[in-house]
N, C-alpha and C positions, 0 to 999 in steps of 0.2 A: 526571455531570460537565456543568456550564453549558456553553453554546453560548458563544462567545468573537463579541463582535458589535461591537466596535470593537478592532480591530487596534492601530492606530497609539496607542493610549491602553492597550493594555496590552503592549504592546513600549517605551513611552516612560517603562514605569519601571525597565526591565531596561538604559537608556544610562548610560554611564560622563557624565564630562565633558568637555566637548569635542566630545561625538559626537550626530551629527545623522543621525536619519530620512530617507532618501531617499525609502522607499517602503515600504506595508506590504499587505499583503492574504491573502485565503484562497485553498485550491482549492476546485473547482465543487462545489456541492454535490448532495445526492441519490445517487441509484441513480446509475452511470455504469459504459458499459459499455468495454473497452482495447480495442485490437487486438490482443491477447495471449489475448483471448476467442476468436477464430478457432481456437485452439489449445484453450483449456482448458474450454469448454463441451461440444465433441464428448467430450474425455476425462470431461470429471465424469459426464459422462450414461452410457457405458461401463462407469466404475466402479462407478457407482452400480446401473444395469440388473444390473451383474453379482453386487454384493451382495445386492440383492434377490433373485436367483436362491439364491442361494444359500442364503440364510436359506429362502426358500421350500422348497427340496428337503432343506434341513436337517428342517424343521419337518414337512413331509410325508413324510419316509422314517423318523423316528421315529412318527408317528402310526400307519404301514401297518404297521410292525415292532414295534411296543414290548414285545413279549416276547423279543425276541433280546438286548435289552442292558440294561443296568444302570442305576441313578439319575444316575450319575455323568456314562455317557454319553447321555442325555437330556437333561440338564440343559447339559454343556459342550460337546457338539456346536451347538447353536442359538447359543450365546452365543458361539464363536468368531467368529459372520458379523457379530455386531452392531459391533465398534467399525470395520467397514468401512461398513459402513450409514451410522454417524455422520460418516467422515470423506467419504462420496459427497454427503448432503445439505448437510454442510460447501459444498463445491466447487459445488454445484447452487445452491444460496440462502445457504448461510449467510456464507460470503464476500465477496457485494457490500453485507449489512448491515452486517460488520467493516469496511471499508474506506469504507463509509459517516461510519457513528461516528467512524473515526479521521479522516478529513476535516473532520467537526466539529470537533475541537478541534484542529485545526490552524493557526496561524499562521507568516506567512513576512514577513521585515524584511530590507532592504537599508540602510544606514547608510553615511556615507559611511568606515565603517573596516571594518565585518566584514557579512558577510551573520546572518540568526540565522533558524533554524529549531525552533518549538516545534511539539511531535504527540505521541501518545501516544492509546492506547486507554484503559486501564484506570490510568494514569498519567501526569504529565507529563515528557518530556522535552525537553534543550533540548541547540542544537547551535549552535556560532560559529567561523564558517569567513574565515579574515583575507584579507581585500582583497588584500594583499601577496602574499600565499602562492597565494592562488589559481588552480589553471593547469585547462586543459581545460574553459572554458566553454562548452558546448553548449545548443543551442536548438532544440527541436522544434513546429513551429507548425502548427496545426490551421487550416482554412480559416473557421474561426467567431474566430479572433483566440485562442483561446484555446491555450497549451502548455505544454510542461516544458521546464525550464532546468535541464540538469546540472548538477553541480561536480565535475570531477574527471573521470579514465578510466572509460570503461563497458568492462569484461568481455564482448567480442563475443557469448561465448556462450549468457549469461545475457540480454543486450540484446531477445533473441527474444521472450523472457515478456513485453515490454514493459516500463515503468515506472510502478511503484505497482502490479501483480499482486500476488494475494493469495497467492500461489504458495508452499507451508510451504520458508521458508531461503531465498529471493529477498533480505532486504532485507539479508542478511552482505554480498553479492556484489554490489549496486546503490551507486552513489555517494549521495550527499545530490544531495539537488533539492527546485525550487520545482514540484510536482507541478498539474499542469493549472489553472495561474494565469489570469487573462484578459487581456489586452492587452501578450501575453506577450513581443515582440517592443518594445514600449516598455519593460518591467523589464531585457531583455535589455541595452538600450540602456543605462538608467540604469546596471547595472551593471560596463559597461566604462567608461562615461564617470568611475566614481566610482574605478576602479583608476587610469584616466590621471592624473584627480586625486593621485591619492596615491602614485604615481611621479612624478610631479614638485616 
């Protein structure tokens, strides 16, 4: 999937009539690391250590014994340890490449009627959240300018993983947002200023 390297020219063909661009931009890109990392890197490293153990004594307790057991259990005792292997390396490395990717192709638009949201990993999706409707706008501002702008209620308990963790079933329970924007506290602006607009 291409790199998306002007925003506002490919959001400018997704407007109705009438409807005008406020603002359009990406999140940061690269490796990036949440606050939600404090939590989930001690864990991946856990699970991970503990899978490899596993496979390890799997793998070495048939080696020391393989006369006691059968093809069956040689063969499916090792391979039970593996899809924990996959999902520890998952959580280790493979997690900040997906969350990568998906920042890649991601685009974020404020219009003076609806916000719009395009991302997608292995596909695109698109999302348009109306001005009107709008309630629960939240701002989280990082001290480099850059942040997230919620839409909507955050779920206290889930809020802890952070937002945009890769965490498997985090994005049912997470609101839409403008995910680690830069001059986040000026979109923030634009986008009330464009509700006041359109209540009045």
């Amino acid at each position: 999937m291409e790199l998306l390297t002007d925003p506002s020219r490919e959001l400018a063909r997704e407007l109705s009539s009438g409807e005008r661009l406020l603002w359009s931009g990406r999140p940061r890109q690269g490796i990036l690391f949440r606050s939600s990392d404090a939590f989930v890197i001690p864990f991946s490293l856990l699970w991970c250590g503990f899978a490899f153990f596993w496979e390890f004594m799997a793998v070495w307790g048939i080696t020391k014994h393989s006369d006691h057991g059968g093809i069956g259990f040689e063969i499916i005792f090792p391979l039970f340890g593996f899809p924990f292997i996959c999902i520890g390396l998952y959580f280790v490395f493979g997690r900040f490449f997906t969350d990568m990717k998906q920042r890649q192709n991601t685009l974020y638009g404020v219009t003076n009627q609806r916000i719009i949201i395009r991302t997608g990993l292995f596909s695109i999706s698109k999302k348009s959240l109306n001005l009107r409707t709008l309630s629960d706008l939240t701002l989280e501002e990082k001290s480099d300018g850059y942040g997230v702008i919620s839409f909507g209620p955050t779920n206290p308990y889930y809020s802890r993983f952070g937002t945009g963790t890769s965490w498997p079933g985090y994005a049912r329970y997470a609101p839409p947002c403008f995910d680690m924007i830069p001059e986040a506290k000026r979109v923030y602006e634009i986008i009330r200023q464009a509700q006041n607009a359109d209540a009045t």
